[in-house]
C-alpha positions as CSV (number, residue, x, y, z in Angstrom):
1,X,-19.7,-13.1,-26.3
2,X,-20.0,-10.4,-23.5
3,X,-22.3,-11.4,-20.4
4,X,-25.2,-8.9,-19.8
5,X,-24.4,-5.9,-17.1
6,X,-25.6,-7.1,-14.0
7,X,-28.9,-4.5,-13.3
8,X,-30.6,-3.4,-10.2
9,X,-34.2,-4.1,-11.7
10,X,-32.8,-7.8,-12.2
11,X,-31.9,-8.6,-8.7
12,X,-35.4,-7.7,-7.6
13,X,-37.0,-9.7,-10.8
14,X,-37.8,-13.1,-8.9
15,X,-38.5,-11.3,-5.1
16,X,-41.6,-9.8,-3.1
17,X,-42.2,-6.2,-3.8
18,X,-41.9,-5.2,-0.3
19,X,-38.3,-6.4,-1.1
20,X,-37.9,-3.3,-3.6
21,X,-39.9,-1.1,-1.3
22,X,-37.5,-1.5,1.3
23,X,-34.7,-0.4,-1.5
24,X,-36.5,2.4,-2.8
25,X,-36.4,4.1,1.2
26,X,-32.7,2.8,1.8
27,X,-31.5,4.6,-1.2
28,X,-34.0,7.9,-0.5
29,X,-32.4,7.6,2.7
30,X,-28.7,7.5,2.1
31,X,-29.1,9.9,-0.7
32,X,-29.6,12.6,2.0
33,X,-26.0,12.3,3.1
34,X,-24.5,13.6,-0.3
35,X,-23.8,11.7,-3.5
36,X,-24.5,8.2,-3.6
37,X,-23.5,5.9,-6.8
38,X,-25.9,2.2,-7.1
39,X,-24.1,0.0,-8.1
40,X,-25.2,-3.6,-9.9
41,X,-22.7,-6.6,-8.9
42,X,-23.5,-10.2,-10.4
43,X,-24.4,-11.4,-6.6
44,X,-24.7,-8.3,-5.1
45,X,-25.8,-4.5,-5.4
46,X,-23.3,-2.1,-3.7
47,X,-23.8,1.8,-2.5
48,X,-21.0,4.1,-3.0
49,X,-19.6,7.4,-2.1
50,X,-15.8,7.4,-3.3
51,X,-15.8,4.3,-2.0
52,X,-18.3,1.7,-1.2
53,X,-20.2,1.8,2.2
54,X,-23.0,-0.5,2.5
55,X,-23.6,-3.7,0.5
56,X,-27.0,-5.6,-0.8
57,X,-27.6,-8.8,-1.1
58,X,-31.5,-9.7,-1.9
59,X,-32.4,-12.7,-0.1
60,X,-35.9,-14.9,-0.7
61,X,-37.6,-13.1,2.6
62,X,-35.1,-10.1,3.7
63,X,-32.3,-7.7,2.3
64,X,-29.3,-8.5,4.0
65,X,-27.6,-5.3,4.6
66,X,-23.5,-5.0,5.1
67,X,-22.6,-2.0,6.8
68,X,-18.7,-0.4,6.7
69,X,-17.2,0.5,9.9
70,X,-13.8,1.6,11.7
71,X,-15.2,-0.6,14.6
72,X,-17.1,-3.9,16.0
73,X,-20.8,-2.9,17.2
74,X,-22.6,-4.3,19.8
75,X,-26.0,-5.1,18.6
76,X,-28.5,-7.5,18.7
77,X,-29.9,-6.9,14.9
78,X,-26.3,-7.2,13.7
79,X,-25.9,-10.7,12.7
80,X,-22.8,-11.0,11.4
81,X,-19.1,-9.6,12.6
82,X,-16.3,-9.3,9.7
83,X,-12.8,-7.5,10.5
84,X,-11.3,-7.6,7.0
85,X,-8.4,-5.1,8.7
86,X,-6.9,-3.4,11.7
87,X,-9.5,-0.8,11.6
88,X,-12.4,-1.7,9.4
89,X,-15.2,-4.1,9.7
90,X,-18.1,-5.5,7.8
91,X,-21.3,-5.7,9.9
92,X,-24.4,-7.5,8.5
93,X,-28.1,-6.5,9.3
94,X,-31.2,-7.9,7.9
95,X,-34.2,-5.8,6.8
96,X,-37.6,-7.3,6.7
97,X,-39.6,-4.2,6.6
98,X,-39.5,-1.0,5.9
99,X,-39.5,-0.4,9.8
100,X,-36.2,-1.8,9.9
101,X,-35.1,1.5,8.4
102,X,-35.4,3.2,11.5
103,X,-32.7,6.0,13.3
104,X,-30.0,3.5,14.7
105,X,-29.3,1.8,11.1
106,X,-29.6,5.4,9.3
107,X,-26.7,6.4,12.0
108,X,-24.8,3.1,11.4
109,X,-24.9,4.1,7.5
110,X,-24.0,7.7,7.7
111,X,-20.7,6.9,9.5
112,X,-20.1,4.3,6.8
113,X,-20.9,6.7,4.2
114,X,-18.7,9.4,6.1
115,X,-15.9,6.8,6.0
116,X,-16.2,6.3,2.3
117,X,-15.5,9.8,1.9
C-alpha cells in the first residue's frame, strides 16, 4: 500500500494559525519574483523555481526558514550556517510573526530565488 502524498494543509493541521498566516505572506511574497512551485515534503515544505530556494519546516512556535545562497551572511536573525559546497550555503532564519517578513529576508529570498533560476 502507497503512503498518502505529503500536503501543505497537513503540516499546518496540529499548529497556531498565525503559523499559516505567516505562509500565506511568504508565498504572496515570493510569488512576485516569478513562478514559484510549493512543494509538500514528509518533514518539510519546499519553494521552488527550477530549483529549490527556500525550505519550511513548521515548528510548535515559529517557521524555520532555510534560505539558498552563493555565500555565508553575517546576521544576527540567521541562526544557522550550512556550506553544503564551494559556493552554496544553507542559512536558517526563524519567523515568529508576520513582521519577520520584512525587506532584508525578502532580499535574502530573491537572490535565492534568482539562484534557482
Amino acid at each position: 500500500m502507497k503512503a498518502a502524498q505529503p500536503t501543505v494543509e497537513a503540516h499546518f493541521a496540529k499548529c497556531d494559525l498565525e503559523l499559516r498566516d505567516i505562509f500565506s505572506r511568504l508565498i504572496a511574497t515570493v510569488e512576485k519574483f516569478g513562478s514559484v512551485t510549493v512543494e509538500a515534503k514528509k518533514t518539510s515544505i519546499h519553494l521552488c523555481n527550477k530549483t529549490a530556494f527556500a525550505g519550511i519546516r513548521v515548528m510548535s512556535k515559529c517557521i524555520a526558514l532555510t534560505i539558498k545562497a552563493d555565500k555565508d551572511l553575517e546576521n544576527p536573525r540567521i541562526t544557522k550556517h550550512e556550506q553544503t559546497s564551494a559556493h552554496r550555503w544553507h542559512l536558517d532564519v526563524k519567523l515568529h510573526s508576520t513582521k519577520d517578513l520584512d525587506k532584508e529576508l525578502v532580499k535574502w529570498l530573491r537572490h535565492a530565488y534568482d539562484l534557482s533560476a
